[in-house]
N, C-alpha and C positions, 0 to 999 in steps of 0.2 A: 504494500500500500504506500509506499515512503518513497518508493523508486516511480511509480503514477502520480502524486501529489506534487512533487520533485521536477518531472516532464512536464507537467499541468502550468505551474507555476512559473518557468522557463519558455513555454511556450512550443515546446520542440514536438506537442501533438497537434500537428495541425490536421491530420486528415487520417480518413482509417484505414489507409494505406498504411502513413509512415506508421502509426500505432501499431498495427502487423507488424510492420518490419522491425520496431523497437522491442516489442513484447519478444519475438523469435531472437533478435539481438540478445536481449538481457536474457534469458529463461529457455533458450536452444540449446541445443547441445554444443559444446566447444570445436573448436580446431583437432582438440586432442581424441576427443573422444572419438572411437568407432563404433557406429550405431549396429552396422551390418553386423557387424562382426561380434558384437555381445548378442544381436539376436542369434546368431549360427551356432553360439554357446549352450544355447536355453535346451532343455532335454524334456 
């Protein structure tokens, strides 16, 4: 909620595009992580 409040206030959601694309930014999964590859795991 602090990280929405935070964008709100700064102005940096202007449309719910960039909102998308912040939300997937902030709470995505990383560079590091491999998605495939922990599902190939799963049994």
């Amino acid at each position: 909620a602090s990280w929405f409040q935070w964008a709100m206030r700064n102005n940096l959601l202007t449309s719910w595009p960039v909102f998308l694309d912040a939300v997937h930014i902030r709470f995505g999964p990383t560079a590091y992580e491999d998605v495939e590859g922990d599902l190939s795991k799963l049994s």
